[in-house]
ZAMARGU-4260 file (C-alpha; in steps of 0.2 Angstrom, whole numbers, plus 5000, padded with zeros to 4 digits):
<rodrens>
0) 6055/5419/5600 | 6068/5428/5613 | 6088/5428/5615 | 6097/5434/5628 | 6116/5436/5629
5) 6130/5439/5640 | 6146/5445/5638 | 6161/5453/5643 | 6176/5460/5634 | 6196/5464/5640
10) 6207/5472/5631 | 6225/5476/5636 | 6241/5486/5627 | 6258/5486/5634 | 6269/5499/5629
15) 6263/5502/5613 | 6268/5485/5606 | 6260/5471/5613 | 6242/5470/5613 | 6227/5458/5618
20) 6208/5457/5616 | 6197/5444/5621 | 6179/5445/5620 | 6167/5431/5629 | 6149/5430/5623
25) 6135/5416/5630 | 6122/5417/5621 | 6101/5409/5623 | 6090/5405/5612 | 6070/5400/5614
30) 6074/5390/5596 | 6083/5377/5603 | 6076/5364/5617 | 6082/5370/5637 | 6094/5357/5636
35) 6103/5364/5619 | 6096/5383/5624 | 6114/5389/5627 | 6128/5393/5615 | 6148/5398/5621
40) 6155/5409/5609 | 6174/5415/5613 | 6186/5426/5603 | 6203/5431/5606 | 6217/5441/5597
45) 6236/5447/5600 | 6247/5458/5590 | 6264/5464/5589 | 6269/5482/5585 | 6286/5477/5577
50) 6287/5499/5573 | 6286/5501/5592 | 6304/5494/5597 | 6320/5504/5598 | 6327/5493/5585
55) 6315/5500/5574 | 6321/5519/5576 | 6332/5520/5563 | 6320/5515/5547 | 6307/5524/5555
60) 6306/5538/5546 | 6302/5526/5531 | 6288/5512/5539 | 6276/5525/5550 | 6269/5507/5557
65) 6271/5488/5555 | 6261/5473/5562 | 6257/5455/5566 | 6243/5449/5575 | 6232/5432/5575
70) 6216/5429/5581 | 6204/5414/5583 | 6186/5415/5588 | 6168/5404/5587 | 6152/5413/5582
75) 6135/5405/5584 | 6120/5404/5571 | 6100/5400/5578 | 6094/5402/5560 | 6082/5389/5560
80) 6063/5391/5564 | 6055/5396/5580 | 6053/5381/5588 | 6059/5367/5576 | 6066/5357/5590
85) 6048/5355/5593 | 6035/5343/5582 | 6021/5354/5576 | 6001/5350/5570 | 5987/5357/5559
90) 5970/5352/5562 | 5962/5339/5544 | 5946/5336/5540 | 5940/5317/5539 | 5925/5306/5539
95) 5920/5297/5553 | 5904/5285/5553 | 5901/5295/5536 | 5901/5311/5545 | 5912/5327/5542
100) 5925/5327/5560 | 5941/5335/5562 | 5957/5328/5570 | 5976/5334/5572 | 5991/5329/5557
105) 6008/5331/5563 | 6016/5343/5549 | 6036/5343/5556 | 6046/5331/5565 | 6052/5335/5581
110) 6070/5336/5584 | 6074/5342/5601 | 6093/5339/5598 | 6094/5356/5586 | 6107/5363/5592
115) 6118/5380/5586 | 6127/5382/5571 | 6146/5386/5575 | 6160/5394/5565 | 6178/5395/5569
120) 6190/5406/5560 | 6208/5409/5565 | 6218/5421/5556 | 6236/5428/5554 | 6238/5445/5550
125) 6254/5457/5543 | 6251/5475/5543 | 6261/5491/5537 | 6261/5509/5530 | 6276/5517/5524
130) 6282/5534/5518 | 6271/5545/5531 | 6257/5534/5527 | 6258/5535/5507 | 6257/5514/5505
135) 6250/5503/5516 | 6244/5484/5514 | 6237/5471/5524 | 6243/5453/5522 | 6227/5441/5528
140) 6228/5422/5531 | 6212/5416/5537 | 6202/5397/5538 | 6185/5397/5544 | 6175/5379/5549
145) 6156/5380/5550 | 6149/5364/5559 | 6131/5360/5562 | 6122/5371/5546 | 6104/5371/5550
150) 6096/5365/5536 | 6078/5351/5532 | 6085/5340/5521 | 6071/5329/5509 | 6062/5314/5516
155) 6055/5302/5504 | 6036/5300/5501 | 6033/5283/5509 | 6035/5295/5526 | 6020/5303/5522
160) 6017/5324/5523 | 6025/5327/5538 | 6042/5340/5534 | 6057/5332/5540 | 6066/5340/5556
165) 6077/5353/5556 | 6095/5346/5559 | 6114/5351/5560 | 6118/5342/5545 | 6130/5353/5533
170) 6148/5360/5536 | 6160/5374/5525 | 6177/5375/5526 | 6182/5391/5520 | 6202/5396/5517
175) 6213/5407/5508 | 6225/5423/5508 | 6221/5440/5506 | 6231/5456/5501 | 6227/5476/5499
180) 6238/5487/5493 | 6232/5506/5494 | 6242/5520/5489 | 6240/5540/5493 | 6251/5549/5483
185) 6248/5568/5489
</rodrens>
């Protein structure tokens, strides 16, 4: 199977306080049918040195650098077989007029809606170290939504041996807060 991606990334910092990434990735895929080849997969982020402003100057020598930020993005998953979107055979032996013959079973399903699996995660961030960098901690926020997990779900018998297709049939949600303390006492 092949991929190819593109993408492109900016990134922008203004006067040491306000800063801006955003990252752009397209992304192709040989697993998927040409009319579901193609994935858009964009991320961006901001932050806010709050340690930068003049305000700041006086508990400075106190908090070396404080923080908040946010960011959202989509990632993309082709973790299915090569090819799924695709039926696929084997040859079988039978009998015809009493004699051994060969012929074609179809094995899988096709499904040439597969598409990719996407997760979205948005995050709010607070960062800070203190006393020349003794204690720091970050304070994370975060939900992530997968959509469209690849998976072959169970088909019953009276189908016959064929596997069922590969669909987007599954989702995640994923949330929760985060916090890390480290302190350097030398």
């Amino acid at each position: 199977y092949s991929m190819r991606s593109y993408f492109g990334q900016l990134n922008y910092t203004y006067n040491d306080r306000y800063i801006f990434q955003a990252v752009v990735r397209k992304d192709g895929s040989s697993r998927f049918s040409s009319s579901k080849r193609w994935g858009f997969f964009p991320s961006f982020s901001a932050g806010y040195k709050i340690s930068s402003e003049p305000f700041m100057k006086n508990i400075n020598k106190y908090v070396d650098n404080l923080k908040i930020r946010a960011s959202w993005g989509r990632t993309g998953n082709n973790a299915s077989g090569n090819y799924d979107y695709q039926a696929t055979y084997n040859s079988t032996p039978y009998s015809f007029n009493r004699l051994p013959a060969n012929g074609l079973i179809q094995t899988k399903f096709a499904n040439p809606n597969l598409q990719w699996e996407t997760t979205e995660t948005t995050n709010f961030g607070l960062d800070g170290t203190f006393f020349r960098n003794k204690l720091a901690f970050e304070l994370d926020a975060y939900r992530g939504r997968t959509t469209g997990i690849l998976a072959v779900p169970p088909i019953p018998p009276i189908v016959g041996t064929s596997t069922a297709p590969t669909l987007n049939v599954a989702g995640v949600l994923k949330k929760g807060v985060e916090l890390t303390l480290s302190y350097s006492g030398s």
